[in-house]
N, C-alpha and C positions, 0 to 999 in steps of 0.2 A: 791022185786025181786033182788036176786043178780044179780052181774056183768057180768055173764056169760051170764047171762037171756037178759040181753039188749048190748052188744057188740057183732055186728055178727058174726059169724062162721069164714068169713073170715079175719078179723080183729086181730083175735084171732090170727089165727095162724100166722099173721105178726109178731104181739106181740111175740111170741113164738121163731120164726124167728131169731127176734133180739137179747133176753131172749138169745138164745141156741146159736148166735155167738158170743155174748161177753163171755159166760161161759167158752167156749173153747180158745178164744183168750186169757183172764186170764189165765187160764191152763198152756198153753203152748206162757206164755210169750213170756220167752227166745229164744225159736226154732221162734217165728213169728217175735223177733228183729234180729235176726242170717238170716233169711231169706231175711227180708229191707235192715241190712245191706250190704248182698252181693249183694243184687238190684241195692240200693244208689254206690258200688261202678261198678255196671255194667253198669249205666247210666253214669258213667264218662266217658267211653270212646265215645260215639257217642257226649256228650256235651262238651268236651275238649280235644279229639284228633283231631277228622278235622282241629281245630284253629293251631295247629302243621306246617301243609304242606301250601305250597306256590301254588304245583301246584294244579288246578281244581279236575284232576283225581282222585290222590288221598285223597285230602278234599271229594269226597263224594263219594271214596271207604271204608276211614274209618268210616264214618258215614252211609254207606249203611251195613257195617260188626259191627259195634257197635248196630245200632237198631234192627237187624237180632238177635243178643247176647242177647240183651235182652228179646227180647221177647221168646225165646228158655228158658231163664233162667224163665220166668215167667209161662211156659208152664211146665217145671219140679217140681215149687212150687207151681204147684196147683195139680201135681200128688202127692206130698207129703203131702198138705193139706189135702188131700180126708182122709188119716189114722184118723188126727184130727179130720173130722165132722161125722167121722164112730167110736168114743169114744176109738180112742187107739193115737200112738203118729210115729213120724218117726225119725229118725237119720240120719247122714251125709252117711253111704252107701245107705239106700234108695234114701236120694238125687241124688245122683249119678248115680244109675240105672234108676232114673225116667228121670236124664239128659240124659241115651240113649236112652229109651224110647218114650221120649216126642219131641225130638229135630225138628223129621219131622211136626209136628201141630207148632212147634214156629215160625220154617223158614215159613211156608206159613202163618201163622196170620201174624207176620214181615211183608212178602213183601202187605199182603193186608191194614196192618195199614200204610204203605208208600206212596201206591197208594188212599187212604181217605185224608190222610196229603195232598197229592198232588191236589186234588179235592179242598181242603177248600183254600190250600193258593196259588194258580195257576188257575186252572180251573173254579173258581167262581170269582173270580177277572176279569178274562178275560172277561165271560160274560158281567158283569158287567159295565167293558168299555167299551161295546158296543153302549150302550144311548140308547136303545131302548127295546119295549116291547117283540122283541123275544128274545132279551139279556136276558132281566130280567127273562120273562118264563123261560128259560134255565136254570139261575142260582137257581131262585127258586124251580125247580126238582129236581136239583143233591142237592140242601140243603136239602130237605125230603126225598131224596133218604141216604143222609149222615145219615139223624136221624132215617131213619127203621134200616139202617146196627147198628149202634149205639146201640138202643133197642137190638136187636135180637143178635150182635155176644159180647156183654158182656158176654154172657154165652158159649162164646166158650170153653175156657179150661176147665170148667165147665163139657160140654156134651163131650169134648173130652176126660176127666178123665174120668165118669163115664157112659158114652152112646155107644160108637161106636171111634174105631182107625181109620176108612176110611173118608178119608178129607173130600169130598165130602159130605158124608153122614150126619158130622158133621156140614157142615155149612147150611144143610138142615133142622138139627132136631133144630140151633137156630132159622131158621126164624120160624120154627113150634112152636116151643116156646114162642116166642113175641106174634104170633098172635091166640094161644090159651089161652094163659098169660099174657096179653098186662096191666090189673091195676099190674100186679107183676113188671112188666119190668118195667114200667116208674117210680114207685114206686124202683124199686132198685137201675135206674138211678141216682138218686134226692140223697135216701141214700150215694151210690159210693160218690156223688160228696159235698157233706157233710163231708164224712169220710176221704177227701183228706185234706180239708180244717184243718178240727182237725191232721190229721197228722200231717201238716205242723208246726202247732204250737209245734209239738215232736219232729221237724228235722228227721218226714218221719219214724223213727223208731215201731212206734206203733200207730194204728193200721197198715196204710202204705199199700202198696200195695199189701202184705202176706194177710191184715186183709181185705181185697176188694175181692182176690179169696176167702178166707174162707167163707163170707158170700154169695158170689152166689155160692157154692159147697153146702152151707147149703142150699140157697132157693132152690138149685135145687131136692136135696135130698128129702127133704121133700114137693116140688110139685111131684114128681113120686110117693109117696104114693097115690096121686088122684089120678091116672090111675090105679095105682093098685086095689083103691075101683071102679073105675069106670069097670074094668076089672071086678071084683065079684058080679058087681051088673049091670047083663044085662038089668033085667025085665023093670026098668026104662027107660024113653024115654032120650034122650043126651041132651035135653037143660034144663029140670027139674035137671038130676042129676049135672049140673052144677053151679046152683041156689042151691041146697039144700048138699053139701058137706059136711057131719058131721066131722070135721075137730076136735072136741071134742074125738070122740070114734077114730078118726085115729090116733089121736096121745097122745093118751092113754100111750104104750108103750114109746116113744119119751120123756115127761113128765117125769115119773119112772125113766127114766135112767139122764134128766138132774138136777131134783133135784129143790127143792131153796137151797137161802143163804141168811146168814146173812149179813151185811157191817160187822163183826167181824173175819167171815170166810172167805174172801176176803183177809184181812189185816193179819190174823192171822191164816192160817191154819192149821197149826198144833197144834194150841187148841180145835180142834172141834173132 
């Protein structure tokens, strides 16, 4: 029996998953170190401008217009990534238009990644000081309530590149997503937080946090082809066709276009 024959359907296409974001992260090296590096230097300002000011106000007006920045700027690199896991590439004007585009999902992820910040290092402490068990109940809600959001809005910019521009609806289709997709999402979690770590050992440049939206634009991409077979294929009852995904014939296409490689053609491309 080959390896197809005993590695599940859904395994597979993790594997694939992975396969098809390092191909493109290779690809387009440069455009995803070009992308870190304007990150790396957008994060300086919310981590070494407050330390600037004396007064309160403004230490954490620049730090409320610094995290605001970036995640605006992460919200316009994941509309530019979309070009990459769609097998073409973007340049510094699409950047640009995706930064007007995109700026309204950055400022409200922003201020909701501020008020989560604020939850873990304020609001759970508090309970916490309270010494008791409705302290702790407390604390331990908003800690599971931190890990659904967690789960489910990693794939915001994600479903805001490629789903729906209405905020609302956006933060609708993550949680829909977690809890239709829940082995993907905890499973991308784990990945994410792997891929940081090897970052860090790059100085953040590669993979980096270019290569963390690429790869949920990619999971995402390639879970909407499930609905789409789910879409084609009514006759089936919804919890069989959930179980039995041919994940094989759906990304038949997908396959084709990314190829293998060599370790020769990696290193050497322009020999092949």
């Amino acid at each position: 029996m080959d390896e197809r024959g005993i590695i599940p359907y859904h395994y597979r296409m993790i594997g694939f998953l992975i396969k098809k974001t390092f191909f493109d992260l290779w690809d387009n090296l440069f455009r995803v170190a070009l992308l870190n590096l304007g990150f790396i230097a957008s994060l300086a300002v919310p981590v070494f401008l407050p330390g600037l000011f004396s007064s309160p106000a403004l230490f954490f007006a620049a730090l409320l217009i610094g995290t605001l920045w970036c995640s605006v700027y992460l919200a316009a690199a994941a509309l530019s990534l979309r070009a990459v896991s769609d097998y073409g590439s973007f340049g510094f004007g699409d950047f640009v238009r995706n930064l007007r585009e995109g700026w309204p999902a950055g400022l409200c992820m922003g201020i909701v990644a501020l008020i989560l910040w604020a939850m873990v290092s304020i609001i759970i402490p508090f309970y916490l000081s309270i010494n008791s068990m409705i302290g702790l109940l407390l604390a331990a809600v908003i800690f599971w309530t931190l890990v659904l959001a967690l789960l489910s809005l990693q794939f915001f910019f994600a479903v805001r590149s490629r789903l729906d521009f209405k905020l609302v609806k956006v933060f609708k289709k993550c949680f829909v997503i977690f809890f239709d997709n829940p082995g993907l999402a905890v499973f991308s979690l784990l990945h994410n937080a792997v891929i940081l770590v090897i970052s860090a050992l790059l100085a953040f440049l590669f993979p980096g946090p270019a290569g963390i939206l690429l790869y949920l634009d990619e999971a995402l991409r390639l879970r909407l082809l499930k609905y789409d077979w789910l879409e084609a294929n009514p006759e089936a009852s919804p919890q069989s066709k959930r179980r039995a995904i041919p994940w094989d014939a759906i990304l038949i296409e997908e396959r084709e276009k990314t190829g293998t490689r060599s370790l020769k053609s990696f290193i050497f491309p322009w020999k092949d």
